[in-house]
C-alpha positions, 0 to 999 in steps of 0.5 A, a space after each residue: 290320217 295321223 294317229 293321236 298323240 301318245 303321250 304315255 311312251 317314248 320320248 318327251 320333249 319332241 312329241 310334246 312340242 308337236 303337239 304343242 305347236 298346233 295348238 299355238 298356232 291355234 290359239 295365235 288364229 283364236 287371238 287373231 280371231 278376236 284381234 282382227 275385230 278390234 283392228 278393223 273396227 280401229 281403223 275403219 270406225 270410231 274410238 267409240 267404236 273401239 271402247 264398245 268391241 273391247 268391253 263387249 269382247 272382255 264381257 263375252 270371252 268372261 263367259 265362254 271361257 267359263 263353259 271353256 274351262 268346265 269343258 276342261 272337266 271333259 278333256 281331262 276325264 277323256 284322257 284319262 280314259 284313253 291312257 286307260 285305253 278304255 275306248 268305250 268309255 270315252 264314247 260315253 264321255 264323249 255322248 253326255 258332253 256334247 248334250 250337257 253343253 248343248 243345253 248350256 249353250 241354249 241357255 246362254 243364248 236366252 240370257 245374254 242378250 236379255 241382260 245386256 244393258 245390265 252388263 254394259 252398266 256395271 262394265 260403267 261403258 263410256 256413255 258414248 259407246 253404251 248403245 253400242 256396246 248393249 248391241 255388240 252383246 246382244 249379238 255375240 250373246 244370240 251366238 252363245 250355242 255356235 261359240 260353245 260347239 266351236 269351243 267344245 270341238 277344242 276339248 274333246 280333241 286335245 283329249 284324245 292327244 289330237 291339236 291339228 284339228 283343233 287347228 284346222 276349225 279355228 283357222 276356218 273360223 278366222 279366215 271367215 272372221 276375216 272375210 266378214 269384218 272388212 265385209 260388214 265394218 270397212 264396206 257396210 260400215 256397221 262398226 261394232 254390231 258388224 264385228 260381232 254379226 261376223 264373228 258369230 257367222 264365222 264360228 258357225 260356219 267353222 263348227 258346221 265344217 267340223 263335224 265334215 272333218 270329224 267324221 273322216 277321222 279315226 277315233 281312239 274311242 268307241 262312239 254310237 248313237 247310243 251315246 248321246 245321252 245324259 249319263 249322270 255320272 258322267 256328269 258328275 265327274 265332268 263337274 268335280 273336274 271341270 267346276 273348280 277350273 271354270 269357277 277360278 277362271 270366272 272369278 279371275 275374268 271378273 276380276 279383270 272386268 272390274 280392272 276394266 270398269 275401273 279403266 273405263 270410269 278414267 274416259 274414252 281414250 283409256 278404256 280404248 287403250 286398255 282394249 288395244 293392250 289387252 289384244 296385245 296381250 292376247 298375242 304375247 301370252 300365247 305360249 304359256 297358254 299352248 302349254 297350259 293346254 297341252 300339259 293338261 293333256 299330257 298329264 291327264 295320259 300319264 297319270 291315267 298310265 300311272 307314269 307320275 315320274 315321266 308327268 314331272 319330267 314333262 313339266 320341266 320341259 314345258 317350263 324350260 322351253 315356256 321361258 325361252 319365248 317369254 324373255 322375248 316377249 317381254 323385250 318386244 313388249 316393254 320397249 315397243 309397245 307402241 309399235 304393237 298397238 299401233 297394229 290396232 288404233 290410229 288415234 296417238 292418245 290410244 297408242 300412247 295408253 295402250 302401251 303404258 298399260 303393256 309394260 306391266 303385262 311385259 313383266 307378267 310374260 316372264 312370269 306367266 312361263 311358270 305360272 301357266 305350265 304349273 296350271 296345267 300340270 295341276 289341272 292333269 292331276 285332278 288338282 283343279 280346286 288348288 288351281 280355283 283357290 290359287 286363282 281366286 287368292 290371286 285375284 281377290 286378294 292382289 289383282 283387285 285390291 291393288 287395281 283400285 288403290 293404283 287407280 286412286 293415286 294421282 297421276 293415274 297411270 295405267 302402268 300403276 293399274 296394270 302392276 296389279 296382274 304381275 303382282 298377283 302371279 307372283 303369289 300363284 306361282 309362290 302357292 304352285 311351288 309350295 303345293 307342288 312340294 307338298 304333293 310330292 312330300 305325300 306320295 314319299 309318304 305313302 311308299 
């Protein structure tokens, strides 16, 4: 069995990139895992169909994204201590996050799909796909524990400097997906409630096999039964780390809800080609976010060895290499978004509004390059309330605001609306920058 990655000796660029790699490929197969939902349902169901996935999906990728990114709390605490090389606390770490986010799981799993018609109303639905896009939560939200064990099997991993089996659970999660879609949709005919009865079946199935790979690995933490118990310092910690992030990140996603529900008030036809984009986009983002994710593990090490220098020196690696890719997807996306929405929808008024919509997401793929590698730089600093208040000024004060004052201006263009997200990165990466200059100004300081 491979050994974990250490990010804390040796050279930078090469053992970055592999751990890099895994990871996208992981979050390729997670978009995949989303996307195949919305292609079978595109093209073996109706627009309605269609409308209900994309909001329905949105709704619950707001909300497992908020345990996600608190879960981000215990990848940075884990990696810490591994740079430490304190193994037996990373065995307590470990022990009170799989309880504390069990009970959250449970949790989830009871309000979701008591207040489903509740989300579907303030997402302003289409009436035609209301109902089912009620149903459509209900189930994924019945799932909430498996999608969170899937999720929290993610963190702990890349943590320890581990992307492969990260990899192996979200491929086992999408080949099921896979097989569970074209099974409920094209051949039971189910349209969405069979899109998310299979992704709900599909994760479970994946954690399950997990937990069998898990326990064939060798851990760089001691673990015991003992464990599994609520350490509230532990706890404590998780939530100074994790709670700035996962509040950022929910307040962003809401602010992407409310660009929806904005879009879906303009009729059938653009919520579901703002549903086709923002798969796309999920594809076309990838990049940036593997090294979001890997940064925040590459620095949590470092800054646990007390190797600031060599945590810098991997941020320009990250950004450089980040940019390479985001040229190209910028291209691709602007000039054929068609031919990439057309992988999703059948109907031509659909393509045609999905790809006005990723023009302007084409343009927030250059700047995303600098933008995510920065979070996650900031995130492996313990910086993370900079990064829930450059998310939330980002959000509130631009994604918004400039939302709604394009969606009033005749004609409407979903184009206009969608500007809203690369203007708002803009003053992110302005306020990373400046912040970046202000961290480093303090440690001079200090010396």
């Amino acid at each position: 069995m491979k050994k974990n990655t250490d990010f804390t000796e040796g050279k930078i660029l090469g053992p970055l990139l592999l751990f890099v790699v895994p990871v996208l490929f992981a979050l390729f197969l997670q978009a995949m895992y989303g996307a195949v939902d919305l292609l079978v349902v595109g093209k073996f169901a109706g627009s309605e169909d269609v409308s209900a996935v994309s909001t329905g999906s949105q709704i619950m990728m707001t909300l497992t994204n908020l345990v996600s990114s608190l879960a981000m709390g215990l990848t940075i605490y884990l990696g810490q201590k591994i740079g430490e090389r304190d193994t037996v606390a990373g065995g307590k770490i470990i022990g009170t996050g799989i309880l504390f986010f069990l009970l959250t799981g449970v949790a989830l799993t009871v309000l979701i799909p008591l207040l489903a018609p509740q989300f579907a109303t303030i997402m302003h639905a289409p009436e035609e796909a209301y109902e089912k896009t009620v149903s459509y939560i209900r189930i994924c939200g019945a799932g909430s524990i498996v999608i969170i064990g899937y999720n929290l099997i993610g963190s702990i991993f890349r943590g320890i400097g581990d992307s492969r089996t990260p990899l192996i659970t979200v491929l086992i999660a999408c080949i099921c997906n896979i097989a569970g879609d074209l099974f409920l949709v094209e051949g039971l005919h189910m349209g969405a409630s069979g899109a998310a009865i299979a992704t709900v079946a599909a994760q479970m199935i994946s954690v399950v096999i997990s937990f069998f790979l898990i326990r064939r690995k060798t851990l760089p933490f001691t673990f015991e039964r003992s464990n599994l118990r609520l350490n509230a310092q532990i706890v404590k910690k998780i939530l100074f780390l994790g709670t700035p992030i996962a509040l950022q990140d929910l307040l962003v996603g809401i602010s992407f809800l409310v660009i929806l529900a904005i879009v879906n008030s303009l009729g059938l036809v653009a919520s579901a080609g703002v549903g086709v984009a923002e798969k796309v986009c999920g594809f076309i983002m990838l990049v940036p976010m593997a090294f979001m994710q890997a940064m925040s593990a590459y620095v949590a090490q470092n800054r646990g060895a007390g190797k600031i220098g060599r945590a810098y020196q991997g941020l320009k690696y990250a950004i450089f290499v980040s940019v390479l890719f985001g040229v190209t997807m910028f291209y691709v996306s602007f000039f054929h978004g068609d031919m990439l929405s057309r992988i999703f929808a059948n109907d031509a008024e659909v393509i045609a509004a999905s790809a006005d919509y990723l023009k302007a997401y084409a343009i927030d793929c250059l700047l995303t390059c600098f933008l995510f590698c920065f979070i996650g730089f900031f995130n492996g600093m313990e910086c993370t309330r900079f990064v829930m208040i450059q998310g939330i000024v980002g959000a509130f004060l631009v994604r918004v605001p400039v939302s709604f004052l394009m969606s009033r201006r005749q004609p409407v263009s979903l184009f206009h609306i969608a500007l809203a997200t690369p203007c708002s990165t803009v003053l992110q990466i302005l306020m990373c920058v400046l912040f970046m200059f202000y961290m480093r100004r303090r440690a001079e300081d200090r010396r």
